[in-house]
N, C-alpha and C positions, 0 to 999 in steps of 0.2 A: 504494500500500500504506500500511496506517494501523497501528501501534502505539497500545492502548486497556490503559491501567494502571485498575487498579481497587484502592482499599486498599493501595495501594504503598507504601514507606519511598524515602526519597531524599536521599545523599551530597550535601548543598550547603554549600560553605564550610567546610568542617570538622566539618558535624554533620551531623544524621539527621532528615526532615519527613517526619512526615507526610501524604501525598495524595490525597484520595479516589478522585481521578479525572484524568487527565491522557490527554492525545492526543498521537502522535508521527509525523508526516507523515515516509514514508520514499520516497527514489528507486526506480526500479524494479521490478519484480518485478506481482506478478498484482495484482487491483483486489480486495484482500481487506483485512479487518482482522484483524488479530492479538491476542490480549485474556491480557493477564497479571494474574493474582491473586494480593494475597497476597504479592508478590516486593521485594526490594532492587534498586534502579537504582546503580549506580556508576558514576563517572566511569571510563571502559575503562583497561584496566591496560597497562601499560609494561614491556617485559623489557629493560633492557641488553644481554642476554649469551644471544643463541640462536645455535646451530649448524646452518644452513640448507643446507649441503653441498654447494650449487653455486653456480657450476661444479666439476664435476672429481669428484662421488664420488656420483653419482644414484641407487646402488643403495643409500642412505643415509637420503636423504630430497631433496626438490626444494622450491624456493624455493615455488612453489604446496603441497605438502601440510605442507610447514611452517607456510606463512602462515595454510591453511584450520585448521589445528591450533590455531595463536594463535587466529584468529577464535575458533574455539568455546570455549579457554580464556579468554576475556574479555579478551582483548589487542586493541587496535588501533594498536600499534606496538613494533616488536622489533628490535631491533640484531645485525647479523651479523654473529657473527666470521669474521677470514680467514684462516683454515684451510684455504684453497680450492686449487682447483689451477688455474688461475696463479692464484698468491696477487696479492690487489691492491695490489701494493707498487709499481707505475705506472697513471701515467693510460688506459690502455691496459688496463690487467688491469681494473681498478674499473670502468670502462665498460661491460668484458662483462656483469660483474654485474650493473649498472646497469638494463642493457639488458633483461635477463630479469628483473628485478623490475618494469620499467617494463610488462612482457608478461603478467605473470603471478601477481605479488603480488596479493593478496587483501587486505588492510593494508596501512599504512605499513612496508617494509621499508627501517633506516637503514645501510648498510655499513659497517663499518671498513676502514680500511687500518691494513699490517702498518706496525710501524716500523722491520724489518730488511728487507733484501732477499733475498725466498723462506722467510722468519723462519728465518734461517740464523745470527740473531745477531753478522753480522761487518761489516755494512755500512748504513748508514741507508739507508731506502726514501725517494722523491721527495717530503721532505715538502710544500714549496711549491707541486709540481704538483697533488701531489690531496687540499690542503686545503680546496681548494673544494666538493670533489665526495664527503667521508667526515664521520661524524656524528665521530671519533674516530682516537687512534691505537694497538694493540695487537696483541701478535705471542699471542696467546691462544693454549693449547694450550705453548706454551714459555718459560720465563722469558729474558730477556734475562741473562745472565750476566757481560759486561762493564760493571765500573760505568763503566769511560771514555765506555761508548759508549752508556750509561742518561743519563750527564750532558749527552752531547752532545742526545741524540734532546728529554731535560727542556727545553732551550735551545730549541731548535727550534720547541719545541709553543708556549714563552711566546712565542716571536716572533710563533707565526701565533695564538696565541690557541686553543689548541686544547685537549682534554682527553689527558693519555698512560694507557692502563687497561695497569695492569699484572697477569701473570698471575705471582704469586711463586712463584718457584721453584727451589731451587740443585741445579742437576745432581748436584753435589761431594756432597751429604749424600741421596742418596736411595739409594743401594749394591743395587739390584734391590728395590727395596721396591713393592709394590703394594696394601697395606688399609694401614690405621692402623698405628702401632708401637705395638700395647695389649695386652689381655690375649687379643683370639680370637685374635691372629697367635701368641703365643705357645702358648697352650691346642691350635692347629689346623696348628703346625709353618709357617704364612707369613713370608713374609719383608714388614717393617714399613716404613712412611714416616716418617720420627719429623719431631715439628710444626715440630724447627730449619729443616727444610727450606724452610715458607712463610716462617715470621715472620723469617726473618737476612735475605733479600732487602727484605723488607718494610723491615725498621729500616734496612739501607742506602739505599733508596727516598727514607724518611722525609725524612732529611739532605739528599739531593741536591736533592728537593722545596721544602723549607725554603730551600736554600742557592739555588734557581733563581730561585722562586714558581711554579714551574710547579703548574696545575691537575691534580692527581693523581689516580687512581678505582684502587682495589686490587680485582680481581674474587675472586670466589668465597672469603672468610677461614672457616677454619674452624677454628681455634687459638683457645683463652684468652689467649696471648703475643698473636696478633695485634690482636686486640679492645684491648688494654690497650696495646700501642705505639702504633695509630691514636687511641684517647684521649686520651694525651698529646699528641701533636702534633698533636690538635686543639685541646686547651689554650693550645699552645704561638702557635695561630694558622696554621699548616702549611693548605694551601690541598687538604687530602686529602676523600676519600667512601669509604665500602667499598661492599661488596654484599656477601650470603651467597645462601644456597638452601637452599629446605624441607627437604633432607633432613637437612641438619647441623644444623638447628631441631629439630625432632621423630625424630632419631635418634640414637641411639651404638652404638660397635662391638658390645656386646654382642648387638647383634639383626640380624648381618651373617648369615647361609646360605651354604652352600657354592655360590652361584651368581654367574652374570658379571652381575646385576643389581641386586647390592650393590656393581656395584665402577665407582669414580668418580676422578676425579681436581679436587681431592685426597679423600681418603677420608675417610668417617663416621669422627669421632673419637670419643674417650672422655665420659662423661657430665659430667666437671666442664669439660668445652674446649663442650660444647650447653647449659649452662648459665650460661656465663661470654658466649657469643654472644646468649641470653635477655636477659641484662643488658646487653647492645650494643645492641639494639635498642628495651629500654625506654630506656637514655637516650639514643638517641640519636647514638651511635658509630658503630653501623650505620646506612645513611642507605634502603638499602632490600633489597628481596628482588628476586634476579633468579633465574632457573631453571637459567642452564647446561643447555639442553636440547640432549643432543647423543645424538642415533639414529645406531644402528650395525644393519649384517643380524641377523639372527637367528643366522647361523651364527657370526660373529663375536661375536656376546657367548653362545653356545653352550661354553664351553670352562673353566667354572669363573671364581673367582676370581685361579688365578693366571693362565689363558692368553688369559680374554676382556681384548677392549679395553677401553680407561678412557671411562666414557662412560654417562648415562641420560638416559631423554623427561622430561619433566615440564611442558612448558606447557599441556595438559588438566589436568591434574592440583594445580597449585599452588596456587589458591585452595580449594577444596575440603579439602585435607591444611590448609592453615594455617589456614582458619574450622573445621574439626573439633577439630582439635590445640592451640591459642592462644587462640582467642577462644571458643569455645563453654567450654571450659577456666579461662578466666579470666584466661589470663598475659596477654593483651593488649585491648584492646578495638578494637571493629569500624572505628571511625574510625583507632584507631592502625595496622591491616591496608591499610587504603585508602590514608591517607599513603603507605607503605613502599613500596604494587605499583604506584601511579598518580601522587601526586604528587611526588612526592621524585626519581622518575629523570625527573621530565619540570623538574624544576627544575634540575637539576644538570646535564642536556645541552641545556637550553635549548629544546626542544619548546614549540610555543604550543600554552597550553591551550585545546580545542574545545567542542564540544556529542558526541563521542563518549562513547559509555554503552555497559556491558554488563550484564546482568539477570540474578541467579540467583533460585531457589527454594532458601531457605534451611531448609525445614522437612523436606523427604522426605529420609530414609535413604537410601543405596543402596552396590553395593560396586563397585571399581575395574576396570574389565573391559580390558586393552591391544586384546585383541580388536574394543572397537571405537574406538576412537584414530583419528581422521583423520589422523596423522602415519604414517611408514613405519615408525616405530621402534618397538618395544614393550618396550622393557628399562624396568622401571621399578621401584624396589624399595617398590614401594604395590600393586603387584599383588594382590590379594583383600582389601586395605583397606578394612573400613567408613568412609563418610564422610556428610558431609550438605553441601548445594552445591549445584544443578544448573542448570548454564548455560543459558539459556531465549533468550537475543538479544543479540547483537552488531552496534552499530550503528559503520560507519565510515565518514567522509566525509556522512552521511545516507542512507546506504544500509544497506541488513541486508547484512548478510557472515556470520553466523550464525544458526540458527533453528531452536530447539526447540520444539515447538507442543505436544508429547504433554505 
């Protein structure tokens, strides 16, 4: 199988060439050419932070319809959290996972291990045994709430050299809160998250980080406080990264609906906290986007804002929402998009960069359909979104792993 660009644009070194014409010899598949006009080639993009649901929650999504998900959103490597059931908080657990990614992945899938045991927050998970065998370590899904044993686990990671990605979060200040603590919670009678809840973890984070050297990674920020605490102690020299997710880019509570497909954790905040995140990723604070792609049934996000789970899809969907929203817009430029989704999380967990590429058409319209999502999950709060984007080939390993032809 042959890839045939014609009039192509192409990501090299930090800018944008020009190609008339270029040929891309791929592993298997039929004795055909494949011919793109017209398109942008990128270096394939990087998610830190997907939710692949297995083992242990199949009615969810499966490591295969995840992976083929990435493929077609432009991914060819994505990081799982463990969230899973057995969580891989031993060598033992991670193996299984291992084992059905080695089976079944379509992409590079990298695992985490927890850094509690069962991410129960009371016991450190085997970090020496399955440092070998995890991209990372993170109890995602729950904040760690003992600083004792945040100090100890930072200790741990600088031993073996690892990264610790923390999911901030203080149990103590969330009081049954599930959207923003803004104006539709109050306007629509919800009960609120207010933003102390990420950034107080955070700032104690910071210190311990600081005081350790451990290599730090805060997932998902979506607070003005938190943006401006990681500033500072990147100033300061603090060995920290964050991430955010398109929706806290391109949304604020005021455009939350009474539906489980506005509801996240943490939640769409207010317009000056998506503004003040704006300004973390022009300078640089923010070090990239990841998706937080985490598919639930339908019937579970069926139940409103306050009864569905906390949780949406978004790895179809993230390139498309942010070259609509940012760069077609102006707030960012195309190169500065590419950094954020591809180079920056393969610099910061250490990924050697390949010849993986994925392809869009940046010129046709079209609007967001979940219906046809290769993922299980369709909760997505882009749902009938116009956008402009369309993923045309994804190349991993030298193989097509995705492929649009129409």
């Amino acid at each position: 199988m042959k890839a045939v660009f014609t009039n192509c644009t192409k990501y090299d070194n930090g800018k944008f060439t020009k190609a008339d014409f270029a040929e891309v010899h791929l592993q298997g598949g039929q004795n055909i050419d494949l011919e793109f006009n017209n398109c942008f080639i990128f270096p394939a993009f990087c998610d830190v932070h997907v939710h692949l649901r297995e083992p242990g929650f199949f009615h969810k999504e499966t490591i295969l319809s995840g992976s083929s998900a990435a493929a077609r959103g432009g991914y060819t490597d994505v990081f799982s959290m463990p969230n899973l059931n057995p969580v891989p908080d031993c060598v033992e657990a991670i193996n299984l996972q291992r084992d059905i990614i080695e089976k079944t992945a379509v992409i590079n899938v990298h695992p985490y291990a927890s850094i509690t045991v069962g991410q129960q927050g009371e016991k450190l998970s085997d970090f020496e045994g399955l440092s070998p065998l995890c991209c990372a370590f993170s109890d995602d899904g729950r904040g760690v709430q003992s600083e004792e044993l945040m100090l100890e686990a930072m200790k741990k990671a600088k031993a073996l050299n690892k990264i610790l990605v923390a999911h901030c979060e203080d149990n103590s200040l969330l009081r049954g809160g599930y959207i923003h603590d803004g104006e539709y919670a109050k306007a629509h009678g919800h009960k609120g998250i207010c933003s102390e809840s990420e950034w107080k973890p955070i700032e104690r984070d910071l210190k311990l980080a600081e005081q350790t050297g451990c290599k730090y990674h805060v997932c998902h920020i979506s607070t003005k406080e938190s943006v401006r605490l990681i500033r500072e102690a990147k100033k300061r020299g603090v060995d920290v990264t964050c991430e955010t997710a398109p929706h806290y880019l391109v949304m604020n509570d005021s455009m939350l609906q009474e539906n489980g497909r506005f509801k996240m954790n943490p939640p769409i905040r207010s317009e000056e906290d998506r503004l003040e995140l704006i300004e973390g990723i022009k300078d640089g604070t923010i070090d990239m986007i990841a998706t937080d792609h985490a598919p639930h049934s339908a019937e579970e996000k069926s139940k409103g804002l306050s009864g569905s789970l906390m949780g949406v899809v978004g790895i179809e969907t993230a390139f498309p929402v942010l070259y609509t929203e940012l760069v077609k817009k102006g707030v960012i430029t195309l190169e500065k998009l590419i950094e954020l989704m591809s180079i920056n999380p393969r610099k910061r967990f250490g990924l050697k960069f390949n010849d993986d590429i994925c392809v869009f058409d940046l010129e046709k319209e079209y609007v967001i359909n979940p219906d046809e999502f290769l993922s299980m999950g369709r909760s997505t709060p882009f749902e009938g979104k116009a956008v402009y984007g369309i993923s045309k080939l994804t190349v991993c390993g030298g193989k097509a792993v995705w492929i649009n032809s129409n």
